[in-house]
Structures are given as structure tokens and as C-alpha cells.
N, C-alpha and C positions, 0 to 999 in steps of 0.2 A: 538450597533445597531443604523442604521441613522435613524432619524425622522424629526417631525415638531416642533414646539415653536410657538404659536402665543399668542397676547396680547392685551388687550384693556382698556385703564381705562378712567374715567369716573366722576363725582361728582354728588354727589345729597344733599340737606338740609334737616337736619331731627333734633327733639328735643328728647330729652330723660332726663330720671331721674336716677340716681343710684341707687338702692334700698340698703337703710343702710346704705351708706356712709354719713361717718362725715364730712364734707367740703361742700365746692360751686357746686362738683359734684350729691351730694347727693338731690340738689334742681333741679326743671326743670330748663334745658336750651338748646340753640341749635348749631349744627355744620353745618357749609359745612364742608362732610367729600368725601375726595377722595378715589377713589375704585380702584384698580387695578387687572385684572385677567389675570393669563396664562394660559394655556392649551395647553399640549403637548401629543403627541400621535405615533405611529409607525406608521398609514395606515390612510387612508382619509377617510370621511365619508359623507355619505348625512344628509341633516337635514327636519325637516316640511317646511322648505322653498322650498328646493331645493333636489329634485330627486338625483341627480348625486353625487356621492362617492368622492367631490375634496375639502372636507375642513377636517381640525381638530374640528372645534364646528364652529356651525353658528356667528356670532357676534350678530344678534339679541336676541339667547337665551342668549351667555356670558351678556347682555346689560342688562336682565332682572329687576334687581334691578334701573334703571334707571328711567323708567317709575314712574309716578305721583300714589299715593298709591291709586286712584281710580279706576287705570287701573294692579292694581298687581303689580305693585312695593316698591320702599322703599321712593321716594321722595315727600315731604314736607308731612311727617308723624311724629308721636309723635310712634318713635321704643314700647316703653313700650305695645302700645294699640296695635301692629301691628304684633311683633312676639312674639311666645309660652313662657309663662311663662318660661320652663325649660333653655332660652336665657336668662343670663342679658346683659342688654343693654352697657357693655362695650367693646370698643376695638375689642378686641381678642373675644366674643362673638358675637358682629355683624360678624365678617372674618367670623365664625365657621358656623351660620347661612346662611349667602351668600353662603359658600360652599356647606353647606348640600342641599340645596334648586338646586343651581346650580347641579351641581354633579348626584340627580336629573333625572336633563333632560338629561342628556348624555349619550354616550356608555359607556360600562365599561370599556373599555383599555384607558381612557382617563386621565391621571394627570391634579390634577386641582393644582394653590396658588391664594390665594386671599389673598392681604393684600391691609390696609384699614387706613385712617389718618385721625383727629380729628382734627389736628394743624400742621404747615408747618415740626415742629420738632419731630413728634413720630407718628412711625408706629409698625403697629399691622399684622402679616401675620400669615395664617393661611393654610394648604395642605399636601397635599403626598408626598413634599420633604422634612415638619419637623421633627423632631424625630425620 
């Protein structure tokens, strides 16, 4: 069936701790970590922005995570103090977060991936196309 694909990524800087980890992760420290989201969908939609039924997801809600953690987002925040206990602050747990959170604000018919980078060489993706 034909649809859309759209994408948007993004970076924000945030510090985190590993809880229980034996190593250098396991002390505070921080990333610029880069985000990236897709969302795809079969029909267009309107969003809080905008009345008319011509997008797959707003970019401003995909962008959420972007914003300064004063204004609801994830940037230049200390993860640990920011999201729910039941998240740890690794990788594949921030993606999981992003998405739950994102996913969220959306229609239902809507596929989300978010995958997410600590370091130019590993990524973490997380959505309705894995498993």
C-alpha cells in the first residue's frame, strides 16, 4: 500500500550516569547525542499546529526532545533526573523513551524509528520496524 516516510534528526547535549556499570560509563558524563526520527503513515493528518489533514506528524512534535529541558525537552539535562526511573539512561533506553513519549502525541496509524548516537560510531534504534 503507497504512503509517506518522513524524517528529521536533530542533536541535543545531555549528561548521564549508568547505574551499576563497572567502567567510565558507570561515572557521570556527557554526550552530544544525535536523534534521528521517522514516521510513516498511509493518510495525512492534521496536528495542534495546523488544522488541515496534509502531514504524516508535525515536525515540531517529531522535534520535541529538542527543546531545552526547561521547556519539556531533553537538552542540556542530566537524563538520570529527567526520565522515569523504569528508563535507564543507555542507548537503546533513551530511543525506547523518545518513542514512547513521542508515539504519545500521535495518531495511531502512524510507524514511528527512532534511533539515537552517543559517538560518531554506534547507534542505538529503537520502533515498529524492529522485531
Amino acid at each position: 500500500m503507497p504512503g509517506w516516510k518522513i524524517s528529521t534528526e536533530f542533536s541535543i547535549s545531555a549528561a548521564h550516569v549508568i547505574n551499576n556499570y563497572d567502567g567510565p560509563c558507570g561515572r557521570m558524563h556527557g554526550h552530544n547525542y544525535i536523534i534521528r526520527i521517522e514516521a510513516k503513515s498511509d493518510r495525512l493528518h492534521s496536528s495542534q499546529y495546523c488544522p488541515n489533514p496534509v502531514m504524516v506528524a508535525d515536525y515540531r512534535t517529531l522535534k520535541w526532545a529538542k527543546k531545552d529541558v526547561t521547556k519539556g525537552g531533553l537538552d542540556h539535562c542530566i537524563l538520570n533526573e529527567v526520565m522515569p526511573p523504569e528508563y535507564e539512561t543507555t542507548a537503546e533506553m533513551i530511543a525506547q523513551y523518545i518513542y514512547d513519549k513521542t508515539k504519545a502525541m500521535l495518531p495511531d496509524n502512524i510507524s514511528l524509528t527512532i534511533a539515537i548516537s552517543e559517538s560518531p560510531n554506534a547507534w542505538a534504534y529503537y520502533g515498529d520496524d524492529y522485531c
